[in-house]
C-alpha positions in Angstrom: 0.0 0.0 0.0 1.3 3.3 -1.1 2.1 6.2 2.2 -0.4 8.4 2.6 0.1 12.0 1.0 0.7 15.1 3.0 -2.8 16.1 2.2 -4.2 13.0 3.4 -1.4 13.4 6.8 -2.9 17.1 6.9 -6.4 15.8 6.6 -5.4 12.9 9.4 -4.3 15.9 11.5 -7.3 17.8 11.3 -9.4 14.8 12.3 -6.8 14.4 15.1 -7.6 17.5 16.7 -11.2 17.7 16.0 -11.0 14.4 18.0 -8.9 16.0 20.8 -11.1 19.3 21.4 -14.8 16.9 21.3 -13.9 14.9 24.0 -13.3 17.4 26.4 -15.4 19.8 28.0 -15.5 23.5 29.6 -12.3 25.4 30.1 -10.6 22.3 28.5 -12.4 22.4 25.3 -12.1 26.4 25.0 -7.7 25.7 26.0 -7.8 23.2 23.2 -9.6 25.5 20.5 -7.2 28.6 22.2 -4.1 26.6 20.6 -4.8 24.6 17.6 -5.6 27.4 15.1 -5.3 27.1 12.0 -1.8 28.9 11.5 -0.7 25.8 14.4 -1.8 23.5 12.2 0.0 24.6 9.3 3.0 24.5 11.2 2.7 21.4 12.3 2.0 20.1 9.1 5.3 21.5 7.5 6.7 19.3 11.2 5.4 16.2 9.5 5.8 16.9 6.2 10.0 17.8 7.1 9.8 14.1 9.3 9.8 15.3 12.4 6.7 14.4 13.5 4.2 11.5 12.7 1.2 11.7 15.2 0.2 13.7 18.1 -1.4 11.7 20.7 -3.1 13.8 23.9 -2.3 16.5 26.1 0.3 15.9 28.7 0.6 19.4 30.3 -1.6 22.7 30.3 0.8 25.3 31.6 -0.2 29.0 31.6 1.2 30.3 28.5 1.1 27.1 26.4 0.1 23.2 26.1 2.4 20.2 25.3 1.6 17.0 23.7 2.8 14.0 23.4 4.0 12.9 20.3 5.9 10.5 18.1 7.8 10.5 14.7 7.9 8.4 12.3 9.6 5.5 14.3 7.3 5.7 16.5 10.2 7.6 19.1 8.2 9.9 21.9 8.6 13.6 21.7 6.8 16.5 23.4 5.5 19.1 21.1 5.0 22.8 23.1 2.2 24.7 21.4 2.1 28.4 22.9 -1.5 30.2 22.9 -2.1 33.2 20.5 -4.3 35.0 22.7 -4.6 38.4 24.1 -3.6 37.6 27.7 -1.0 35.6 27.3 0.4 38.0 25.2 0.5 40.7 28.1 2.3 38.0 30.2 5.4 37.2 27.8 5.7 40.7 26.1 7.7 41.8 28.8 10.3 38.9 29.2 10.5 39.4 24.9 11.2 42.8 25.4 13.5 43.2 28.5 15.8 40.2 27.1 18.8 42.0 25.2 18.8 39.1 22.2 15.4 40.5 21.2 15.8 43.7 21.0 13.4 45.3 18.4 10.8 43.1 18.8 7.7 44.9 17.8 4.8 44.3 16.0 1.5 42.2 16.5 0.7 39.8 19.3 1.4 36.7 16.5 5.0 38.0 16.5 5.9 38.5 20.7 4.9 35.1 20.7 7.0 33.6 18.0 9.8 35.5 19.9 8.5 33.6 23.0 8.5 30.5 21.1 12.2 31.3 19.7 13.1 32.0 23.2 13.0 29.1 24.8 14.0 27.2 22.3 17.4 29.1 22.3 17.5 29.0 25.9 16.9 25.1 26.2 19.9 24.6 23.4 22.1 27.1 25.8 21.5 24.9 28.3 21.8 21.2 26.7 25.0 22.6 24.7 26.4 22.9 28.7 25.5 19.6 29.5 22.9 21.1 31.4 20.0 18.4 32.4 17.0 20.1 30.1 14.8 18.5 27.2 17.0 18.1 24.2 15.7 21.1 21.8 14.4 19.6 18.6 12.8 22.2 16.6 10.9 25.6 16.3 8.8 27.2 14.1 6.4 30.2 14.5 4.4 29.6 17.6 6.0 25.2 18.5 8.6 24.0 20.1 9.4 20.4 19.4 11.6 18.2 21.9 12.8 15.6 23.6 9.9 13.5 25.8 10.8 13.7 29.2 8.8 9.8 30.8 8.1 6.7 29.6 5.5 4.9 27.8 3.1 5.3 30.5 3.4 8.8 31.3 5.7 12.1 31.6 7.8 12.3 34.7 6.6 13.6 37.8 7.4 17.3 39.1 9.5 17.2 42.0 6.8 18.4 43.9 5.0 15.3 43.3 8.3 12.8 44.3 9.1 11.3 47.7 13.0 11.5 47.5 15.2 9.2 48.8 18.4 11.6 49.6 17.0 15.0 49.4 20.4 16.9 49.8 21.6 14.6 46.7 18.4 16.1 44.7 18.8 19.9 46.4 22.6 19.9 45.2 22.2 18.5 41.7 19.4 21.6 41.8 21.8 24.2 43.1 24.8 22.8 40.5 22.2 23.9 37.9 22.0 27.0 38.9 25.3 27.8 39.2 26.4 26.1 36.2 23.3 27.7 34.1 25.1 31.0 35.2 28.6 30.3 35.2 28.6 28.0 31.3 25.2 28.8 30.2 25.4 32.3 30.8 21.4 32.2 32.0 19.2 32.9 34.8 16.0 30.5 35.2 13.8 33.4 37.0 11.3 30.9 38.1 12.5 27.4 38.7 10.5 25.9 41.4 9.2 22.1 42.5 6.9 22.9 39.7 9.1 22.5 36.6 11.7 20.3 37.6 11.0 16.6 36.3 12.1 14.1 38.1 13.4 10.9 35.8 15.0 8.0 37.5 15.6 9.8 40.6 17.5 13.0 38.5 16.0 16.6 38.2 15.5 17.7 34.7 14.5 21.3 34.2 11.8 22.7 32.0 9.4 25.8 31.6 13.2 28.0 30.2 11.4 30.4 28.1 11.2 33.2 31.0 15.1 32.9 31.5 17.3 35.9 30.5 20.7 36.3 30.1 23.6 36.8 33.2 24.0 40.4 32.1 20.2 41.4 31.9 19.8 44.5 34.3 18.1 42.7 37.0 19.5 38.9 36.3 20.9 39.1 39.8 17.5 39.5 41.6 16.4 36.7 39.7 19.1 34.8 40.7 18.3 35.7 44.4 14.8 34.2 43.2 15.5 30.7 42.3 18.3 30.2 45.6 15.5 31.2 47.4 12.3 29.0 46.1 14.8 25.8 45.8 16.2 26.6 49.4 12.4 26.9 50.8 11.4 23.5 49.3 14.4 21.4 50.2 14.7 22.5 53.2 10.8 21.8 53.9 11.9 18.4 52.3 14.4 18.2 55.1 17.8 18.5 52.8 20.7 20.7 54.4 20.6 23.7 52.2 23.5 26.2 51.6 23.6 29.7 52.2 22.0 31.8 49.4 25.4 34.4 49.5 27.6 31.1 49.0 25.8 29.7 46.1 26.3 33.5 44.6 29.6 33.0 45.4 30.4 30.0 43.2 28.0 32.3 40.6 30.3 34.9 40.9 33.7 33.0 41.1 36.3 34.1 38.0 36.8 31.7 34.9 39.5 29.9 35.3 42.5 31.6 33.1 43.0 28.4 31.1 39.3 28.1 30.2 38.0 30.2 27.7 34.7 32.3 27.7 32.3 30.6 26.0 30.8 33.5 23.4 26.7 33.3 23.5 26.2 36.5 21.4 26.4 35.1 17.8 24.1 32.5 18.8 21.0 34.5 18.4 22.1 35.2 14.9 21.2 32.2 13.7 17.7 31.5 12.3 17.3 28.3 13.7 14.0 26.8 12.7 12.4 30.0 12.8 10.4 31.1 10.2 
């Protein structure tokens, strides 16, 4: 039997998502319509028709800004596919992190293009991070309003947030966490702003960190404060969790420490020169 044409994979699609808004109801039904519009599904088409993606499945997180899906390519490999809303609102809630970050600089326009810079965003952040060996999602693609990545689970579901995880050593997690943050600063050259329990996976018993689109760069004006923020939320939890947390001005310390003069400075500003997958 011959493959199916793109046409009959776009008209697959369609069907897929018609399926996925009718069997929920509510606020769920209205989130689902609020992302797959038709310019999403376009762009996810040209995923499929590049072989990137084969299916998407269901809904495994609704964050504030965006959904992600599970999905698979043409293997039938897992992958998680971000799609960010369009609307209004949470335009007003990422314009500012567009704007204040020095690699967009001159972002202006409609709401469509703040959040393809969003998109762009974190997609550039999360290959910041991997490229240091940093424990994110692998960063697969982007394109206009997507993000497509590696699946962070197994076959039965994603992994937990660390909220949700009974540790075994919780110092062991707290200074994996803390080795993040000073790494992300010191190799990365990036500032989370909001890591919490809320978007740090746990997968066999190691933190992965998601949710990077809000992080800005180590010289944005007020990257410091938000530094200050994510010692302080990862201090509160693990210490709650009973781990024996570090003083925040020591972890800023390590932050702060010179390179070492045989190890040179890693140069992020050409990276935001390149298109990517951007259209």
């Amino acid at each position: 039997m011959p493959a199916p044409s793109y046409e009959e994979q776009y008209a697959y699609l369609e069907k897929r998502i018609d399926a996925l808004k009718t069997t929920r109801t509510g606020d769920e039904h209205q989130t689902e319509g609020e992302v797959f519009d038709r310019k999403t599904l376009m762009t996810i088409y040209d995923f499929m028709k590049r072989g990137l993606i084969d299916k998407v499945h269901y809904p495994i997180s609704t964050g504030k800004e965006g959904n992600v899906f599970y999905a698979t390519d043409e293997d039938g490999d897992p992958l998680a596919l971000k799609i960010y809303r369009t609307s209004t609102s949470t335009f007003k809630k990422v314009a500012k992190y567009v704007e204040g970050d020095p690699r967009f600089k001159g972002t202006t326009g409609n709401r469509w293009k703040f959040i393809y810079a969003w998109a762009a965003k974190e997609f550039r952040n999360l290959q910041r991070y991997y490229d240091s060996e940093l424990p994110v999602p692998e960063p697969i693609a982007n394109s206009q309003n997507c993000l497509l990545m590696e699946y962070i689970g197994d076959e039965t579901s994603p992994a937990p947030q660390l909220r949700s995880v009974e540790l075994d050593d919780p110092t062991d997690t707290y200074d994996e966490v803390v080795s993040f943050i000073i790494d992300g600063w010191r190799d990365a050259h990036l500032v989370h702003g909001d890591l919490s329990e809320y978007n740090i996976l746990m997968e066999d018993g190691e933190p992965v960190v998601i949710d990077v689109g809000q992080a800005m760069t180590a010289d944005f004006f007020n990257a410091k404060e938000l530094l200050d923020r994510d010692i302080a939320n990862i201090n509160r939890f693990f210490k709650n969790r009973g781990a024996d947390v570090v003083d925040p001005e020591k972890i800023k310390e390590e932050c702060f420490a010179p390179e070492d003069d045989d190890e040179e400075d890693e140069d992020y500003e050409d990276d935001d020169e390149e298109e990517d997958d951007e259209e």
